[in-house]
MOPAC internal coordinates of N, CA, C and O (Angstrom, degrees):
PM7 1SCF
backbone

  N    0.0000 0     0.00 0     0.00 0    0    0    0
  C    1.4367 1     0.00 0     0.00 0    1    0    0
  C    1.5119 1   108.42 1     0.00 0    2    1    0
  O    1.2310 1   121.26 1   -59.40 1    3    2    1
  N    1.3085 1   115.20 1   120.60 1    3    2    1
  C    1.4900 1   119.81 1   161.68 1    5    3    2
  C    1.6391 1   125.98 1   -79.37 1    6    5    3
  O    1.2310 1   104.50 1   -54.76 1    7    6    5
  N    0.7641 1   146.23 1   125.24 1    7    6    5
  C    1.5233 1   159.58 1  -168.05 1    9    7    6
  C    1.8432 1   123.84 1  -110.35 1   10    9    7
  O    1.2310 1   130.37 1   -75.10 1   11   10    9
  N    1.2750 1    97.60 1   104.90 1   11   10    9
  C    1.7524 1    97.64 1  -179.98 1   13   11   10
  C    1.5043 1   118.38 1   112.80 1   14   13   11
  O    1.2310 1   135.62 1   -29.25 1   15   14   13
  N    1.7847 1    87.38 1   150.75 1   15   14   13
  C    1.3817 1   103.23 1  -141.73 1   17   15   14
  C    2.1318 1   102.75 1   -74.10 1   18   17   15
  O    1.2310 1   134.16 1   -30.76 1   19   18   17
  N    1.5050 1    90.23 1   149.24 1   19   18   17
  C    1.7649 1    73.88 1  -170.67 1   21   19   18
  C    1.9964 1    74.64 1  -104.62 1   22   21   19
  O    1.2310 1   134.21 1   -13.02 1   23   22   21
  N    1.6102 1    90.12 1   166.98 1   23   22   21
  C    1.1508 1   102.99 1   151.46 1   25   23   22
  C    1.3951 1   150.79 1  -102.31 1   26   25   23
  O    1.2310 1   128.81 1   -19.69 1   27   26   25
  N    2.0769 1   100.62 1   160.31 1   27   26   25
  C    1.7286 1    92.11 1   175.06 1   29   27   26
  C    1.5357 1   130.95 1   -53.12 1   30   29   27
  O    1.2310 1   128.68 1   150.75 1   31   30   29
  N    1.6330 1   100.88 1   -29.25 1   31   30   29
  C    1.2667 1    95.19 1  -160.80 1   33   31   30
  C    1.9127 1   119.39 1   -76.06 1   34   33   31
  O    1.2310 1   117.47 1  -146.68 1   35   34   33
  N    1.1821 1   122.42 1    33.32 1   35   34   33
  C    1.0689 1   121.32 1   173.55 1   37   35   34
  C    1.4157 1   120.75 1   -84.78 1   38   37   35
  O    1.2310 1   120.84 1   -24.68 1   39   38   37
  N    1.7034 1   116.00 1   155.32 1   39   38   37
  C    1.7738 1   101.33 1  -165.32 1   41   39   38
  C    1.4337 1    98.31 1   -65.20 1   42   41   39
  O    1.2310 1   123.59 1    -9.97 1   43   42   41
  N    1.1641 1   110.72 1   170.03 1   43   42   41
  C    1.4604 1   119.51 1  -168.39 1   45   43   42
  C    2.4490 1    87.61 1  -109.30 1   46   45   43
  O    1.2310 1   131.83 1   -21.60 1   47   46   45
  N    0.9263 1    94.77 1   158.40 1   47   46   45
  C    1.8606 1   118.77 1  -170.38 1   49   47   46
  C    1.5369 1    90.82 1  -114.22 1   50   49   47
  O    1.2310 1   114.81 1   -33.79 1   51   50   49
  N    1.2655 1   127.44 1   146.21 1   51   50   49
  C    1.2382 1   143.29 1  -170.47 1   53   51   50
  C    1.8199 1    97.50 1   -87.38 1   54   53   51
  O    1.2310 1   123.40 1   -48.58 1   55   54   53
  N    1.6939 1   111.08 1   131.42 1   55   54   53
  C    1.3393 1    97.13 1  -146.84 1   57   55   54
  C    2.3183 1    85.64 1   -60.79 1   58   57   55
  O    1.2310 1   108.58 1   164.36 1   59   58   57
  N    0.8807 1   138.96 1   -15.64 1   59   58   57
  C    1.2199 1   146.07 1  -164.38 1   61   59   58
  C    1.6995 1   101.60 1   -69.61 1   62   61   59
  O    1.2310 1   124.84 1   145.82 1   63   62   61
  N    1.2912 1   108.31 1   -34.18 1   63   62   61
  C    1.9932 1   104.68 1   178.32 1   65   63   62
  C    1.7800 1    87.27 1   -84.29 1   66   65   63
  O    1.2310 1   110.83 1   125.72 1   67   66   65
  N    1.0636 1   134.85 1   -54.28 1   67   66   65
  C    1.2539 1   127.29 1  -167.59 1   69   67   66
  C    1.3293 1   105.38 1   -46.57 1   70   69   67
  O    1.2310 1   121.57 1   132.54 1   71   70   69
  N    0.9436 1   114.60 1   -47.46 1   71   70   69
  C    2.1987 1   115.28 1  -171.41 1   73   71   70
  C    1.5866 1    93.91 1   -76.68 1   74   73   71
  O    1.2310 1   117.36 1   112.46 1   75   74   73
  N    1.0366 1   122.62 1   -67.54 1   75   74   73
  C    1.3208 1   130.18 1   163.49 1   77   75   74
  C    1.8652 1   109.83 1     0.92 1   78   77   75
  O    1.2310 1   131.39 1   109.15 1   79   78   77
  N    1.4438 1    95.62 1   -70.85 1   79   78   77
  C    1.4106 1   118.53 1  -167.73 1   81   79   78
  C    2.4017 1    91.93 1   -74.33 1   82   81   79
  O    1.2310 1   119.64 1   168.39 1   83   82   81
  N    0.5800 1   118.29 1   -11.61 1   83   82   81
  C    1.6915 1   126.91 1  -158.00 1   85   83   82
  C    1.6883 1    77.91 1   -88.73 1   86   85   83
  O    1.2310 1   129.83 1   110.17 1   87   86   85
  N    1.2697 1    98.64 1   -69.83 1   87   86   85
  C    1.6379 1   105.08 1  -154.65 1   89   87   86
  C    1.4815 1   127.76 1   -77.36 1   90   89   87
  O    1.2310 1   131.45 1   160.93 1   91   90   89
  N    1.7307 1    95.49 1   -19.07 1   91   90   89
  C    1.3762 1   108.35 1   128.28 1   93   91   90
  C    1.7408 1   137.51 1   -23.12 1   94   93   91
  O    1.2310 1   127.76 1    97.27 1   95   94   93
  N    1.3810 1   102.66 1   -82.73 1   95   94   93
  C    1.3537 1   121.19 1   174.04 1   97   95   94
  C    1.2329 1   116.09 1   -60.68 1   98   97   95
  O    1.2310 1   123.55 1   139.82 1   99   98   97
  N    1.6872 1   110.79 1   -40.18 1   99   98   97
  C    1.5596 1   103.94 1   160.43 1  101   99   98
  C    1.6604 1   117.76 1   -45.92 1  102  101   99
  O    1.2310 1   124.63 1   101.08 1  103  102  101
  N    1.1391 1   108.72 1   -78.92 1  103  102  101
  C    1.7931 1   118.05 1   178.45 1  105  103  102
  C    1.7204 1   105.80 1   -31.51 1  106  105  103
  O    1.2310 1   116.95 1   137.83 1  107  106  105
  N    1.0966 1   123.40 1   -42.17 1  107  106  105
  C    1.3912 1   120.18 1  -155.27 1  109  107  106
  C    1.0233 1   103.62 1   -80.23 1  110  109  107
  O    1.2310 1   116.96 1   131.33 1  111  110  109
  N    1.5952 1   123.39 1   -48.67 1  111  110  109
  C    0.9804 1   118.73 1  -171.73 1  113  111  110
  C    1.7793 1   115.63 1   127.27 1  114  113  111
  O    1.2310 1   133.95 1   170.38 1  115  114  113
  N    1.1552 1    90.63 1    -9.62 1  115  114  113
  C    1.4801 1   102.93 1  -169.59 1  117  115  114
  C    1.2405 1   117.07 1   -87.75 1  118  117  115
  O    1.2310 1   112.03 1  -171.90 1  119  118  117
  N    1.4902 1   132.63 1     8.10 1  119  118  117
  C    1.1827 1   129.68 1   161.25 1  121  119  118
  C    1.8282 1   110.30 1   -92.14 1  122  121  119
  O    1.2310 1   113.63 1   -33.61 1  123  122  121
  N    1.3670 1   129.65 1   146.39 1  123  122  121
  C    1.4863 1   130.75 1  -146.78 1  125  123  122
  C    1.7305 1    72.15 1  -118.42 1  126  125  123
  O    1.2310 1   136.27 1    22.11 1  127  126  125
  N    1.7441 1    86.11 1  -157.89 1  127  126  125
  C    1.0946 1   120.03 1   160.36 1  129  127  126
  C    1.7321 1   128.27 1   -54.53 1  130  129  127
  O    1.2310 1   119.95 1   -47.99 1  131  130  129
  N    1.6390 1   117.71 1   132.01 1  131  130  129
  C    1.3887 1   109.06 1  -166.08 1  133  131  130
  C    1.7207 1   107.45 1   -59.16 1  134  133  131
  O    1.2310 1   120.75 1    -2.11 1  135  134  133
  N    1.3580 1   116.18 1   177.89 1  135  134  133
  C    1.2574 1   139.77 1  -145.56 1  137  135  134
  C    1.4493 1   106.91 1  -132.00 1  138  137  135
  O    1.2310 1   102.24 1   -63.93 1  139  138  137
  N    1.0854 1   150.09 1   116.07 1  139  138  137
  C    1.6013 1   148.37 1   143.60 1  141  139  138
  C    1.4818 1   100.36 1   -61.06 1  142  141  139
  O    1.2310 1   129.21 1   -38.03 1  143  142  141
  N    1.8650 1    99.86 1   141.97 1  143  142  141
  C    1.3813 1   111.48 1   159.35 1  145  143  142
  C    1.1590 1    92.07 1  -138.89 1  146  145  143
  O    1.2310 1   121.70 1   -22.57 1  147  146  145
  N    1.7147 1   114.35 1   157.43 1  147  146  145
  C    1.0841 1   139.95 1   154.22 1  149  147  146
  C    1.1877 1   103.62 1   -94.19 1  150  149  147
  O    1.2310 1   114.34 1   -36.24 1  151  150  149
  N    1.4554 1   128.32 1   143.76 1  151  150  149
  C    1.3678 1   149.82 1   153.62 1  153  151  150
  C    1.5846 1   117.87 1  -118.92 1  154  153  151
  O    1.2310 1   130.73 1   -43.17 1  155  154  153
  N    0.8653 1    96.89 1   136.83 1  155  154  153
  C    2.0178 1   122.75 1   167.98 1  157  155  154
  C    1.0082 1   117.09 1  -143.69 1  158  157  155
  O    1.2310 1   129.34 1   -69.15 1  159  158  157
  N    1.3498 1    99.61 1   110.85 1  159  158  157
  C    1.8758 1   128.12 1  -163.03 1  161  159  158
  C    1.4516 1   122.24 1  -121.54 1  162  161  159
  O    1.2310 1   102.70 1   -88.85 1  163  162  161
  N    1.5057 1   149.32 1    91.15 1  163  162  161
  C    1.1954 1   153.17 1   168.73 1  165  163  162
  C    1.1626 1   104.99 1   -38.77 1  166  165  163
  O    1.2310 1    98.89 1   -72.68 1  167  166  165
  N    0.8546 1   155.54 1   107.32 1  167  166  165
  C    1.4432 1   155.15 1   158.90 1  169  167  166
  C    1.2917 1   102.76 1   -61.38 1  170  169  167
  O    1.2310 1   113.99 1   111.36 1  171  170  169
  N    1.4650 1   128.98 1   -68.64 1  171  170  169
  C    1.6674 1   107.15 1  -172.26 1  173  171  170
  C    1.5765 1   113.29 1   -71.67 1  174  173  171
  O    1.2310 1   110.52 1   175.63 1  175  174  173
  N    0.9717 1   135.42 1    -4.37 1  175  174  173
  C    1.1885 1   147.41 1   144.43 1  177  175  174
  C    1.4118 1   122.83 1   -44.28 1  178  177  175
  O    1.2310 1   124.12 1   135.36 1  179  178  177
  N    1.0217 1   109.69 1   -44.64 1  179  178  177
  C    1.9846 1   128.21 1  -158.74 1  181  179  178
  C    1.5341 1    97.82 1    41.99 1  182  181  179
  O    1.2310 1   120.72 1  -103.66 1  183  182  181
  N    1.4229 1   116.24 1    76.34 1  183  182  181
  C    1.5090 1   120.91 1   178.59 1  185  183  182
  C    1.4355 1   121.04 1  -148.08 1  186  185  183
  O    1.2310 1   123.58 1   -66.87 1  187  186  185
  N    1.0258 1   110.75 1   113.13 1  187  186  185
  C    1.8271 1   105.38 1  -177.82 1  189  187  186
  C    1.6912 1    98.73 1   -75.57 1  190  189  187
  O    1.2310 1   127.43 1   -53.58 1  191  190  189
  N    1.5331 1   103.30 1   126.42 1  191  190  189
  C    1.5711 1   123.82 1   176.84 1  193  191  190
  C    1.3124 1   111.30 1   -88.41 1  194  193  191
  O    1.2310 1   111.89 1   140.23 1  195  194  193
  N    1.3799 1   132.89 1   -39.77 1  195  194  193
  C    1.3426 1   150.25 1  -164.92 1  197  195  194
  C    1.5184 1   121.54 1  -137.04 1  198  197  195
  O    1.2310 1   114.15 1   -31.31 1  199  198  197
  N    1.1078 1   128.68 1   148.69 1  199  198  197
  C    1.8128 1   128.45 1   169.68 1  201  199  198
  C    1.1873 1   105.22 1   179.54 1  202  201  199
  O    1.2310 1   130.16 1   -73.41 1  203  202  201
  N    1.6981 1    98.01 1   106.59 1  203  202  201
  C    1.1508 1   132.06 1  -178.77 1  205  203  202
  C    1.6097 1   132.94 1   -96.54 1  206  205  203
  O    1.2310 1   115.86 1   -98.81 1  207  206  205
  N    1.0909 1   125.47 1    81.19 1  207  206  205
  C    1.3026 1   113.22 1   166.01 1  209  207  206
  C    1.2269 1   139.31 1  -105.79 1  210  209  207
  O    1.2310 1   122.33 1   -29.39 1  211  210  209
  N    1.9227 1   113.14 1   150.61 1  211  210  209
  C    1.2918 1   149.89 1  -149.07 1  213  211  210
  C    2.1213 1   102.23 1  -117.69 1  214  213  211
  O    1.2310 1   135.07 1   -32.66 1  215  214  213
  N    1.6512 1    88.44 1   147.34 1  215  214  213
  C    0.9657 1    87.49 1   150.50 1  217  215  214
  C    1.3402 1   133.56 1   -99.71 1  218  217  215
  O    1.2310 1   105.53 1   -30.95 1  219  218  217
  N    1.4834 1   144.43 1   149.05 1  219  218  217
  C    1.6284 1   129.52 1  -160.32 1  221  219  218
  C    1.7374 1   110.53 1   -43.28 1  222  221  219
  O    1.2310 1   135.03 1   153.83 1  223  222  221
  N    1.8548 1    88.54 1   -26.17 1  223  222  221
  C    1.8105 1    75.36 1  -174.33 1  225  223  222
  C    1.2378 1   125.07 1   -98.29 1  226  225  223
  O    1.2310 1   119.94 1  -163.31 1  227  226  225
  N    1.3201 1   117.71 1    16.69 1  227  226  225
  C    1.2213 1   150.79 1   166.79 1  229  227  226
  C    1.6688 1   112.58 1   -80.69 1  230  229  227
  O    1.2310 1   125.65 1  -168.39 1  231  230  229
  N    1.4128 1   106.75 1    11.61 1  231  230  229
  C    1.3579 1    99.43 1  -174.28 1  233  231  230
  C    1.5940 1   120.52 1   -70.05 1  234  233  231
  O    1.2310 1   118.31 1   136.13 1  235  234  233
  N    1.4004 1   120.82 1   -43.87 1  235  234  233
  C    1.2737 1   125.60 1   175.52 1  237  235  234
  C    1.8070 1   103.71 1   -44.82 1  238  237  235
  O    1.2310 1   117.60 1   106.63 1  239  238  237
  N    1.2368 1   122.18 1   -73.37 1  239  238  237
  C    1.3829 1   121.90 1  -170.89 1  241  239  238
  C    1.6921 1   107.77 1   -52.42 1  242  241  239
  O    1.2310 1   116.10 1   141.66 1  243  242  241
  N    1.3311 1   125.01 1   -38.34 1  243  242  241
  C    1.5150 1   125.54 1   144.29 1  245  243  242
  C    1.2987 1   145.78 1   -16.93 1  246  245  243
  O    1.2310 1   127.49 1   127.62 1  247  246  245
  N    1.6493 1   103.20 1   -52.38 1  247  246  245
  C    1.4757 1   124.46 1   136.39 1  249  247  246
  C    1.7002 1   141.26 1   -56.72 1  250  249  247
  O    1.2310 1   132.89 1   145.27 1  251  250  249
  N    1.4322 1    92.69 1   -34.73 1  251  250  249
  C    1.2057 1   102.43 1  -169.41 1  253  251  250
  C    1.9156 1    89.74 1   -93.84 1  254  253  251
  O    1.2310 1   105.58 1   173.65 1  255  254  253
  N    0.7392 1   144.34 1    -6.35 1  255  254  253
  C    1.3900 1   122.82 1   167.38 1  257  255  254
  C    1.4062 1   119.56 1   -85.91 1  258  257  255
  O    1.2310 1   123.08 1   139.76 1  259  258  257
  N    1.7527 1   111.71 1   -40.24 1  259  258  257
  C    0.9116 1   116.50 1   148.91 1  261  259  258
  C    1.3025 1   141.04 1    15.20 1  262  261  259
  O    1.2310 1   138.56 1    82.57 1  263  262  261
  N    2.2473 1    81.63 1   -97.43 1  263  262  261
  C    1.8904 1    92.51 1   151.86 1  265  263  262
  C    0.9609 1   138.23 1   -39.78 1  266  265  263
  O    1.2310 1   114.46 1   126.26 1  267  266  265
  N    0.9907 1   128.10 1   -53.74 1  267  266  265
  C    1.5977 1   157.54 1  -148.27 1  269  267  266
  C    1.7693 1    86.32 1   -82.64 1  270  269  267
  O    1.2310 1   110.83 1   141.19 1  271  270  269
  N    1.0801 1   134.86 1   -38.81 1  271  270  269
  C    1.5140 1   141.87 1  -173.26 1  273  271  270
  C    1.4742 1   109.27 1   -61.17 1  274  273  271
  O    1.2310 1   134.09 1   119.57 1  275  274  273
  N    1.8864 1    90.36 1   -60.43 1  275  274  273
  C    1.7061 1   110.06 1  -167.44 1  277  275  274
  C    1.5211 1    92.30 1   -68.76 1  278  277  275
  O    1.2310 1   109.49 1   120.59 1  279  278  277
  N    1.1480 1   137.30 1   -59.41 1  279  278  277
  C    1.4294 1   130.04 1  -158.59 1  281  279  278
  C    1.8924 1   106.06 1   -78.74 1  282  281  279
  O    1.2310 1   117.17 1   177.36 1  283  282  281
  N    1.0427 1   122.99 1    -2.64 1  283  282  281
  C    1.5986 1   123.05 1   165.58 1  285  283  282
  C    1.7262 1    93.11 1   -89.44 1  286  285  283
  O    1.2310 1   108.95 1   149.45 1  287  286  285
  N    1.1545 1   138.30 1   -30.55 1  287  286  285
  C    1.7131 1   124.03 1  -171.04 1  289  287  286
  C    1.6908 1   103.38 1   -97.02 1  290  289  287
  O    1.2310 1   125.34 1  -178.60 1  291  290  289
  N    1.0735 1   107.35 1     1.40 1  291  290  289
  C    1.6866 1   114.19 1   175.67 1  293  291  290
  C    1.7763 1    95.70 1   -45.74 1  294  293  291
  O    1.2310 1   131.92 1   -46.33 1  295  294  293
  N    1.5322 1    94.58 1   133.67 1  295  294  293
  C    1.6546 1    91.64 1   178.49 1  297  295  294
  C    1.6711 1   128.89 1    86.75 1  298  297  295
  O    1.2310 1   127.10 1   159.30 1  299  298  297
  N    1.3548 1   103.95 1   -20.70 1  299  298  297
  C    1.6134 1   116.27 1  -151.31 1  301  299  298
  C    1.7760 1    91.59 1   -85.84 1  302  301  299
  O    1.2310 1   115.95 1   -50.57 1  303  302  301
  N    1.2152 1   125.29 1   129.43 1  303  302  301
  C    1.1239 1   114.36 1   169.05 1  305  303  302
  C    1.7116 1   136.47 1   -78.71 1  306  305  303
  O    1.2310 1   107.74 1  -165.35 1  307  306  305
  N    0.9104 1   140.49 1    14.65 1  307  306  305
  C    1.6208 1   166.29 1   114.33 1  309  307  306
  C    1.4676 1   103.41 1   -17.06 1  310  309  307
  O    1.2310 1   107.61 1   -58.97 1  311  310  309
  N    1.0647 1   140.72 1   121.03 1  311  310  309
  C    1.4998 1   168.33 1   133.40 1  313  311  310
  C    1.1809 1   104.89 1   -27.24 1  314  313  311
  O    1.2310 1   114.04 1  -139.49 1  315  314  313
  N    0.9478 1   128.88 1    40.51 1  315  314  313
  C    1.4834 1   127.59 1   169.32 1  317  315  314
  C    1.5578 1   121.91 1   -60.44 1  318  317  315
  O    1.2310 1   126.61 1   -35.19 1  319  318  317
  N    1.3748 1   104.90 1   144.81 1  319  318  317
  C    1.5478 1   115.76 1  -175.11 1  321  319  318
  C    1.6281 1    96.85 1  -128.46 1  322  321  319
  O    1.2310 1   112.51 1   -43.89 1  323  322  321
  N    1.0240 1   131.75 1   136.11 1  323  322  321
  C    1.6539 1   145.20 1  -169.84 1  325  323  322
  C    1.5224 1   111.80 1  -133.21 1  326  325  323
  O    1.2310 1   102.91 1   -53.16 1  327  326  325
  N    1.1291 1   148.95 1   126.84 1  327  326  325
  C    1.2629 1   144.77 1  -134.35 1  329  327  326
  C    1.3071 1   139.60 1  -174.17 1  330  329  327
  O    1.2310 1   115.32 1  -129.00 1  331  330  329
  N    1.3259 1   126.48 1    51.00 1  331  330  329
  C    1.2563 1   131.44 1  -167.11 1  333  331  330
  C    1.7434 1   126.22 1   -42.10 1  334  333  331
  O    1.2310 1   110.95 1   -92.46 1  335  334  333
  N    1.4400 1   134.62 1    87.54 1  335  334  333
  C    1.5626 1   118.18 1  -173.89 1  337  335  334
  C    1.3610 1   101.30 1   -92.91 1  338  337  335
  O    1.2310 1   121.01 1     0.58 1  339  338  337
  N    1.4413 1   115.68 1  -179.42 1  339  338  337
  C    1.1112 1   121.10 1  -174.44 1  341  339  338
  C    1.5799 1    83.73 1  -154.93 1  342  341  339
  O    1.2310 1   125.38 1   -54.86 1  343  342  341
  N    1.8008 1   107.28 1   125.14 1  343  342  341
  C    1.5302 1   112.91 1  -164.98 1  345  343  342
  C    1.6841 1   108.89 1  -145.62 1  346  345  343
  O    1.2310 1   115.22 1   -33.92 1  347  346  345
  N    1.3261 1   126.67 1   146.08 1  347  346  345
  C    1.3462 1   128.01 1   172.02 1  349  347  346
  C    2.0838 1   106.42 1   -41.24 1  350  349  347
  O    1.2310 1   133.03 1   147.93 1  351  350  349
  N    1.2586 1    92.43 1   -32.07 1  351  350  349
  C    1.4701 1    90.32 1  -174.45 1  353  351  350
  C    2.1387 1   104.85 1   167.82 1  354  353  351
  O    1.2310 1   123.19 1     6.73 1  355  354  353
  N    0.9433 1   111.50 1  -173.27 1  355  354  353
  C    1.4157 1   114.41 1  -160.50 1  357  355  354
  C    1.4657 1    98.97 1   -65.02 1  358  357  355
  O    1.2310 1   130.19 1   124.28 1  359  358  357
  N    1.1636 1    97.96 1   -55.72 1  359  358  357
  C    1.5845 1   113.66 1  -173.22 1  361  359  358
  C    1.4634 1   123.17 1   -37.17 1  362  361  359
  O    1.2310 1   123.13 1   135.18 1  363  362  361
  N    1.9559 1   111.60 1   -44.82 1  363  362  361
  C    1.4273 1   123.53 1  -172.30 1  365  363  362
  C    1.4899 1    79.56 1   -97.90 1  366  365  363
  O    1.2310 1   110.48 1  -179.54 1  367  366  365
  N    1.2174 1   135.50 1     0.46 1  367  366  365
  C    2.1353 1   105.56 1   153.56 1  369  367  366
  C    1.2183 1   111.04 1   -86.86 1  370  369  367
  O    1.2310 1   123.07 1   149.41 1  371  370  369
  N    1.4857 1   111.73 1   -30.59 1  371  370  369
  C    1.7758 1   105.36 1  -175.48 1  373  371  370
  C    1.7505 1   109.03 1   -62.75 1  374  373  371
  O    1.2310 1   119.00 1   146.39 1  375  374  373
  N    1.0499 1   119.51 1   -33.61 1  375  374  373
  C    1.3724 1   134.21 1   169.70 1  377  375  374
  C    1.4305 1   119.76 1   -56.35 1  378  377  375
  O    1.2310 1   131.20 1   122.37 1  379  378  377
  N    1.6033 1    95.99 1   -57.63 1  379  378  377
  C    1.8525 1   106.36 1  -167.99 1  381  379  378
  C    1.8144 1   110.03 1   -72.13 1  382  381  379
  O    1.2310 1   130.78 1   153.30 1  383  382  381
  N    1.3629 1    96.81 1   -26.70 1  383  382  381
  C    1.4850 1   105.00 1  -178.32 1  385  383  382
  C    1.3689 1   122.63 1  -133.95 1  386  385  383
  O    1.2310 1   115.24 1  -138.24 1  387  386  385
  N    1.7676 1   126.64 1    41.76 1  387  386  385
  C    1.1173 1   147.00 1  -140.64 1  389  387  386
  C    1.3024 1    87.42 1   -56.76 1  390  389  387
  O    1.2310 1   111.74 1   120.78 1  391  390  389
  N    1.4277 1   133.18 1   -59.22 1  391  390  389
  C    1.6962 1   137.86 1  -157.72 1  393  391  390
  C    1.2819 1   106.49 1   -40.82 1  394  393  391
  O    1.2310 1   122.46 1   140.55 1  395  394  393
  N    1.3467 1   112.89 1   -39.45 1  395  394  393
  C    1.8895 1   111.77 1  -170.09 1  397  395  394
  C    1.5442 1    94.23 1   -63.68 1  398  397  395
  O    1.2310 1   123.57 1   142.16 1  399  398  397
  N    1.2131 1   110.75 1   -37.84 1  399  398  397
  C    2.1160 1   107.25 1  -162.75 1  401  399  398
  C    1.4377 1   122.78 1   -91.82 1  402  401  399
  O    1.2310 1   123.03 1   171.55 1  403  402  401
  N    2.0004 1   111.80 1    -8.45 1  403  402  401
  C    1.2284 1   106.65 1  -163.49 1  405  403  402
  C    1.6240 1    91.27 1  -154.01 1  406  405  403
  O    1.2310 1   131.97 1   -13.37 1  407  406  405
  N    1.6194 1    94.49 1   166.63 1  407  406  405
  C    1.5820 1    92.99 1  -157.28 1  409  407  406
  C    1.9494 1    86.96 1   -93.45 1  410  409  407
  O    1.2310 1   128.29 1     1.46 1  411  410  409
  N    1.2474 1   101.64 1  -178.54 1  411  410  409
  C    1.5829 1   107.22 1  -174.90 1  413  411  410
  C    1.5304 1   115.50 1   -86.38 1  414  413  411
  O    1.2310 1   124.75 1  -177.85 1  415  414  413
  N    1.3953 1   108.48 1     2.15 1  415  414  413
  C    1.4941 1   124.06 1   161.09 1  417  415  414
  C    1.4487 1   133.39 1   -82.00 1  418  417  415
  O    1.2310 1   130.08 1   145.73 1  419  418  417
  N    1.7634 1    98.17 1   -34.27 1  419  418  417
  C    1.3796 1   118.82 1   163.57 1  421  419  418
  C    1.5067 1   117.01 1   -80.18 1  422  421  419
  O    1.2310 1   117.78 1   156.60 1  423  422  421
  N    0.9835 1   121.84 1   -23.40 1  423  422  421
  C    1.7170 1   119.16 1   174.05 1  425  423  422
  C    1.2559 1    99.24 1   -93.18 1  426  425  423
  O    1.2310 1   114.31 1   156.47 1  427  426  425
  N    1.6763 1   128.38 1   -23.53 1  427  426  425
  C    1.4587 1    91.52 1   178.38 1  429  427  426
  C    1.9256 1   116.28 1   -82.82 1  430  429  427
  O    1.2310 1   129.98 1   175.74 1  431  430  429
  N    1.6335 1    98.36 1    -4.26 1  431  430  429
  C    1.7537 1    86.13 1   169.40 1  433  431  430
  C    1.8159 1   102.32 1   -96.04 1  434  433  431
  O    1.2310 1   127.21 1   177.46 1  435  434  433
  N    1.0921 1   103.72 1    -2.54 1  435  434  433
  C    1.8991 1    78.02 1   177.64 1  437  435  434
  C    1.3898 1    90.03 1   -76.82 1  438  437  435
  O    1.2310 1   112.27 1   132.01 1  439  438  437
  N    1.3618 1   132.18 1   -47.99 1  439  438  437
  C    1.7131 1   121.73 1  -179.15 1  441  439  438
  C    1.2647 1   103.77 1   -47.84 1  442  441  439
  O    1.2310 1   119.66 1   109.15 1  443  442  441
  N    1.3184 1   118.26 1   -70.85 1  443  442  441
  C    1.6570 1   108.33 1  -175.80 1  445  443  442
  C    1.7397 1   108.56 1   -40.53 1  446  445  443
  O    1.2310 1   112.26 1   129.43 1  447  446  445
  N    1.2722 1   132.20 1   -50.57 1  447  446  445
  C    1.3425 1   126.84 1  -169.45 1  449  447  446
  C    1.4737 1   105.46 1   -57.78 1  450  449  447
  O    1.2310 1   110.06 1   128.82 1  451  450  449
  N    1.2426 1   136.27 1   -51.18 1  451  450  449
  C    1.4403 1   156.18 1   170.68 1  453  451  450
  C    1.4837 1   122.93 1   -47.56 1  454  453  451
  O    1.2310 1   129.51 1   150.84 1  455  454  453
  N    1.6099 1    99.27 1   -29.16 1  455  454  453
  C    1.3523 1   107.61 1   176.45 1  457  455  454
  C    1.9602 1   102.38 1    66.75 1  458  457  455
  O    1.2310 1   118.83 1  -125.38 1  459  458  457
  N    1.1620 1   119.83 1    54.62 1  459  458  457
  C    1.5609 1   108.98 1  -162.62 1  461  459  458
  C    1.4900 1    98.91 1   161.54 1  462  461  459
  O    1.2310 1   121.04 1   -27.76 1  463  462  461
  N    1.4818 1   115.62 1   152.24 1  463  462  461
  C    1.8385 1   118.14 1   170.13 1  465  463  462
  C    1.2651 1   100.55 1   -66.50 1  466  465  463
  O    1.2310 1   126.63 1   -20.14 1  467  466  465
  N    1.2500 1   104.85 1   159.86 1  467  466  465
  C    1.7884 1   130.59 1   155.61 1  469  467  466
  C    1.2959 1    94.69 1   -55.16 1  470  469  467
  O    1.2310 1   107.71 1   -54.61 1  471  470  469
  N    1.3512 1   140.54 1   125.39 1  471  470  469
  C    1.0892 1   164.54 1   107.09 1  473  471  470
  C    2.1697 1    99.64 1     5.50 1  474  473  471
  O    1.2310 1   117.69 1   -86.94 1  475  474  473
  N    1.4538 1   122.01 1    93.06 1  475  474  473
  C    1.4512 1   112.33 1   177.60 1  477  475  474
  C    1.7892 1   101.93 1  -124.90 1  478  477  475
  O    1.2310 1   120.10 1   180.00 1  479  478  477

């Protein structure tokens, strides 16, 4: 399990190299078995707090931190969003759920670069 929050500010990939790079790894072969993540997300913030990854068979303890997440922010005033995915790999979450990884300035130029929405 890896632990901690990555950041927005990284350059953003035209959502077209990202799939690019997906279908890649599809063909090759190089994507395994799917992946659990945990997410912890501020919403009024627009800030990923947490990002957690599992291996699929790691799912129970996946859950169970989870809990252990939601019931430590009991009370906390922060908008928190908590979120278990289950993904080919990091890459097809940064894609499938770009908002958690990038600010709404950076997706609107990977759309502009793409000529087209982010793919959600």
């Amino acid at each position: 399990m890896t632990t901690g929050a990555h950041s927005s500010q990284r350059p953003v990939k035209s959502t077209q190299a990202i799939l690019e790079k997906l279908q890649h790894a599809e063909h090759s072969g190089t994507i395994g078995a799917p992946m659990i993540f945990l997410v912890h997300y501020d919403r009024r913030a627009q800030q990923l707090l947490r990002f957690d990854k599992y291996d699929d068979a790691d799912h129970v303890r996946a859950a169970d931190d989870r809990l252990e997440l939601e019931l430590s922010l009991l009370g906390s005033d922060r908008e928190n969003e908590i979120v278990l995915f289950s993904a080919a790999s990091e890459a097809a979450l940064r894609v499938s759920h770009a908002r958690y990884f990038y600010s709404l300035e950076e997706l609107a130029i990977a759309a502009a670069q793409s000529q087209g929405p982010m793919p959600c």
